[in-house]
TIRO-2110 file (N, C-alpha, C; in Angstrom, 1 decimal):
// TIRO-2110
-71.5, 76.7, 103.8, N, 1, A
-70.4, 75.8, 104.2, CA, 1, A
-69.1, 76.4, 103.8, C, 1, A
-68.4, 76.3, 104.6, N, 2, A
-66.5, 76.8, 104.4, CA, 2, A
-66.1, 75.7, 103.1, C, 2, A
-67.1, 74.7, 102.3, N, 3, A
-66.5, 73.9, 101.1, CA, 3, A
-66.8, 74.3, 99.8, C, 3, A
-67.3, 75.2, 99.5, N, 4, A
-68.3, 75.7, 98.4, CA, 4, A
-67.8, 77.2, 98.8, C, 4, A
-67.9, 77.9, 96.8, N, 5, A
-67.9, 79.6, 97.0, CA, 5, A
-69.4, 79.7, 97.1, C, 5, A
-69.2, 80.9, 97.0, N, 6, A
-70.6, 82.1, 97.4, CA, 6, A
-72.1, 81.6, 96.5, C, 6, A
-71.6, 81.3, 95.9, N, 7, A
-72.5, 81.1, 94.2, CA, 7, A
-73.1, 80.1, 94.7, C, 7, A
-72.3, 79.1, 94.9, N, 8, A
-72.8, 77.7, 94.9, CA, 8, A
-73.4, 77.6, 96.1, C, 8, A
-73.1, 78.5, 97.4, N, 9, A
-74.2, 77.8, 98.4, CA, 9, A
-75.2, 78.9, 98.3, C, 9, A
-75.7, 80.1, 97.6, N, 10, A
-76.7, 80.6, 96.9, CA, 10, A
-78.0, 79.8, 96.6, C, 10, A
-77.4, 79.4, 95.6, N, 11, A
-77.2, 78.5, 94.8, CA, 11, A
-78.1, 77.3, 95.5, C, 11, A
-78.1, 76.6, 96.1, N, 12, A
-78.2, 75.8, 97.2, CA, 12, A
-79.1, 76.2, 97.7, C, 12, A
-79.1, 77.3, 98.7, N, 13, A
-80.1, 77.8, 99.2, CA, 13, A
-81.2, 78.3, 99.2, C, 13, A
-81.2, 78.9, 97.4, N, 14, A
-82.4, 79.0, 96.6, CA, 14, A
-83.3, 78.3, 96.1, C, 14, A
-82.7, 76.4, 95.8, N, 15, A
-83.5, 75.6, 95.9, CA, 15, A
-84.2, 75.1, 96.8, C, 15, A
-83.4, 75.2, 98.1, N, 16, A
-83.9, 74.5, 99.3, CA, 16, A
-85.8, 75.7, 99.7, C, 16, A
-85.5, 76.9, 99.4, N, 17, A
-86.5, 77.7, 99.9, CA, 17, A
-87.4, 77.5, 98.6, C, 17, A
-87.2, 77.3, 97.5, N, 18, A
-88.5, 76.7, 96.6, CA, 18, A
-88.8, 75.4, 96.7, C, 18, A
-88.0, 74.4, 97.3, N, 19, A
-88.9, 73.3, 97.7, CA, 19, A
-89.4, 73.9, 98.8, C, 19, A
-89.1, 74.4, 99.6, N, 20, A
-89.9, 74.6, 101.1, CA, 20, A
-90.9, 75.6, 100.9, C, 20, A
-91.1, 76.4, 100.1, N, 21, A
-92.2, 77.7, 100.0, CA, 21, A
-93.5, 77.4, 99.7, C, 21, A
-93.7, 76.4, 98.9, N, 22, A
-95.4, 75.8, 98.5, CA, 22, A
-95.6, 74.5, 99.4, C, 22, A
-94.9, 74.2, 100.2, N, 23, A
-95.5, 73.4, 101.2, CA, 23, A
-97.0, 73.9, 102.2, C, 23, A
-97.7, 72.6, 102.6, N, 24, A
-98.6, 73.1, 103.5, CA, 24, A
-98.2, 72.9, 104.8, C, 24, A
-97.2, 72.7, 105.5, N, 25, A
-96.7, 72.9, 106.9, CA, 25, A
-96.2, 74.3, 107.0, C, 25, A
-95.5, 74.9, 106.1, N, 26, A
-95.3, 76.2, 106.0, CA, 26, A
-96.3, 77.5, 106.0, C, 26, A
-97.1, 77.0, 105.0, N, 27, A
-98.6, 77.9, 105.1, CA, 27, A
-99.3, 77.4, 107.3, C, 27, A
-99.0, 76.1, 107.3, N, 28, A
-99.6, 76.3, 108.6, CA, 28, A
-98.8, 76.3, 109.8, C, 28, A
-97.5, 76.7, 109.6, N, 29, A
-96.8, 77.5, 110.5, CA, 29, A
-96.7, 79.1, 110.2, C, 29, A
-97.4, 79.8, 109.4, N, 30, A
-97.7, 81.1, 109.3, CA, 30, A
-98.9, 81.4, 109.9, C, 30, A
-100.1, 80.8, 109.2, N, 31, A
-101.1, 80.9, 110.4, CA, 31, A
-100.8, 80.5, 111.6, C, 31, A
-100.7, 79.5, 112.1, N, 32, A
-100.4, 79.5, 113.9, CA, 32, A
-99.7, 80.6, 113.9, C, 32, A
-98.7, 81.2, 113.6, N, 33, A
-97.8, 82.3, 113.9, CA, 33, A
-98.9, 83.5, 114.7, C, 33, A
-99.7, 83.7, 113.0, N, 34, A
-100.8, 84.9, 113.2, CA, 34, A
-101.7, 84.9, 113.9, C, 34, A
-102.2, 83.5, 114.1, N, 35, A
-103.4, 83.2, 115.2, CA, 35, A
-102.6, 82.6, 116.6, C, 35, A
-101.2, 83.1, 116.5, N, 36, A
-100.8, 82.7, 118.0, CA, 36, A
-101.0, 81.6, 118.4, C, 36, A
-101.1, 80.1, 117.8, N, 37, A
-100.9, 78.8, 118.2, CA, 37, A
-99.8, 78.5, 118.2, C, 37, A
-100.0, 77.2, 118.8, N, 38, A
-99.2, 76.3, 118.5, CA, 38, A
-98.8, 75.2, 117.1, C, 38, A
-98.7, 75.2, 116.0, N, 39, A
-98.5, 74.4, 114.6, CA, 39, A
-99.0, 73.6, 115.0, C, 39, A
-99.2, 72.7, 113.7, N, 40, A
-99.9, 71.2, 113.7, CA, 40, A
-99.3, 71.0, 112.5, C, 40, A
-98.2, 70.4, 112.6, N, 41, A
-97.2, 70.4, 111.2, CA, 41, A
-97.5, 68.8, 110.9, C, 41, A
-97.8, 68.6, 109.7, N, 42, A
-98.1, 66.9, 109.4, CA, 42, A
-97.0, 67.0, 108.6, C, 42, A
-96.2, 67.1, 108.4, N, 43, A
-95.1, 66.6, 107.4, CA, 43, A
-95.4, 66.6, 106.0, C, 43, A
-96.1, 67.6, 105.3, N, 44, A
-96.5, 67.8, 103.8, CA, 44, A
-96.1, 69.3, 103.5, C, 44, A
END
């Protein structure tokens, strides 16, 4: 965002990808990736 320096949306964005990296919609939008589906994302 143009409201925040560099740091702080870092910053920001480094939390947002550790909440998002141990999710299991993430793990199963990697496989569908690799087995070429379509996801089946439940919201977890």
């Amino acid at each position: 965002s143009q409201n925040i320096d560099l740091k702080s949306g870092y910053m920001f964005e480094l939390e947002a990808y550790n909440r998002m990296v141990t999710t299991e919609d993430r793990v199963e939008g990697i496989l569908a990736y690799n087995e070429k589906r379509k996801a089946q994302f439940r919201g977890q």
